[in-house]
Each structure stands twice: as C-alpha cells, then as structure tokens.
C-alpha positions as semicolon CSV with decimal commas, in nm:
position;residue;x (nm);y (nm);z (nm)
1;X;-1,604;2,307;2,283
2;X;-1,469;2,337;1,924
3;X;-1,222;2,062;1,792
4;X;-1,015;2,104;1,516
5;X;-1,077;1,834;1,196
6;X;-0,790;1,748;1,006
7;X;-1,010;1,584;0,729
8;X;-1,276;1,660;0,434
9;X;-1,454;1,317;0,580
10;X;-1,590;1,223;0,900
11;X;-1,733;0,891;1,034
12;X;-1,892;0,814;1,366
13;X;-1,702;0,485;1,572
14;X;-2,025;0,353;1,505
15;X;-2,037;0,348;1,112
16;X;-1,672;0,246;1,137
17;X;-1,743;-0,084;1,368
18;X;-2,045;-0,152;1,125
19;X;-1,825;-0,135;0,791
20;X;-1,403;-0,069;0,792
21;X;-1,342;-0,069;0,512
22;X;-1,624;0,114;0,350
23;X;-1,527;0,373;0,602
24;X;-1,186;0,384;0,448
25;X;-1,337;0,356;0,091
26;X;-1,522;0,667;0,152
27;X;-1,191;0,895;0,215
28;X;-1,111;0,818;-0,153
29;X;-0,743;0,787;-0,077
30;X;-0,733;1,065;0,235
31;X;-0,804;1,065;0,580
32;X;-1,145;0,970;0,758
33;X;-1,173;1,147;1,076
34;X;-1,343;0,873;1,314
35;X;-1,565;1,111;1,587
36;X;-1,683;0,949;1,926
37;X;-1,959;1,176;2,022
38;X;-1,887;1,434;1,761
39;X;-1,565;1,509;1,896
40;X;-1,255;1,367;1,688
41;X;-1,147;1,055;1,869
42;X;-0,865;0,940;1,551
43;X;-0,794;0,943;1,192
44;X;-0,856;0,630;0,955
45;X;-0,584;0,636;0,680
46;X;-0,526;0,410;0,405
47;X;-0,191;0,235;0,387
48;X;-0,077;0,410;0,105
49;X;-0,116;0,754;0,274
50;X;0,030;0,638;0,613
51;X;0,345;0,535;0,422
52;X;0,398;0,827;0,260
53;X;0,359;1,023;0,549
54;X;0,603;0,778;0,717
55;X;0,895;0,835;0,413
56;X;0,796;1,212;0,435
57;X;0,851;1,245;0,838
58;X;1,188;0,993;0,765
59;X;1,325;1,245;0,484
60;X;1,291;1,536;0,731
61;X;1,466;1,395;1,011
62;X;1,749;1,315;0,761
63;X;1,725;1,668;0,651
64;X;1,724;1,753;0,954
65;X;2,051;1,584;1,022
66;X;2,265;1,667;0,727
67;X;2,145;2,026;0,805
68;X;2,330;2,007;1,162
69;X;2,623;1,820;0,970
70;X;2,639;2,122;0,756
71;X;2,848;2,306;0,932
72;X;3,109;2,048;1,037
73;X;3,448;2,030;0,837
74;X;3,473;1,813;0,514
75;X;3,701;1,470;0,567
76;X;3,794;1,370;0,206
77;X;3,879;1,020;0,182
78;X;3,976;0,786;-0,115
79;X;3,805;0,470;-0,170
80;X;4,129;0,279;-0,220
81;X;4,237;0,388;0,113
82;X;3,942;0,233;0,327
C-alpha cells in the first residue's frame, strides 16, 4: 500500500525516541514526517510552523465568515450614539 508524505524529511519513531529534537533540527524549519513501519504514523513540526499554520487556518475561518456576512445589509451606526 502507498501512503501519501506530506514532507521533504522522514524519521522512523525510533530515531525520534532516540533524539527529539535533532529530529526536529533536521526539518530545518518544516515538517518531519515520523513513519512507524514505513508507513506515516504523524508529522513533527516546529513551533514556529504550527503557529503559523494555526493564524493561517484562524484567518480563513474569519474569511470565511465575513464572506457569508457579505451579503447581509449594512447597519451604519455613530459612535456617539452607542
């Protein structure tokens, strides 16, 4: 059976229970794919990366949002008068 690997690096759970963080070290930055019998069992990301990711999936539920709010009539309103 083929699987699908989402990264340019791949570690065995072995090499990743030996050394963490030289696992994530050797992603330079991107993800590690972690492979339990050379299959991909997970993805080792730095923090950096997972937070972006995080901010990017946040921004396109919000666009998502204002997208469906598009539509919907405009309510102007005065500061002064809230």
């Amino acid at each position: 059976m083929t699987n699908l690997v989402l990264a340019e690096m791949t570690a065995s759970v072995s090499e990743l229970k030996k050394n963490p963080m030289a696992t994530v070290a050797a992603g330079e930055g991107a993800a590690v794919a972690i492979l339990n019998r050379n299959e991909p069992a997970f993805y080792c990301i730095p923090a950096r990366l997972y937070e972006a990711m995080m901010e990017r999936l946040d921004d396109i539920e919000l666009n998502t949002i204002a997208d469906a709010r598009a539509t919907e009539p405009i309510v102007k309103v005065r500061l002064d008068d809230l």
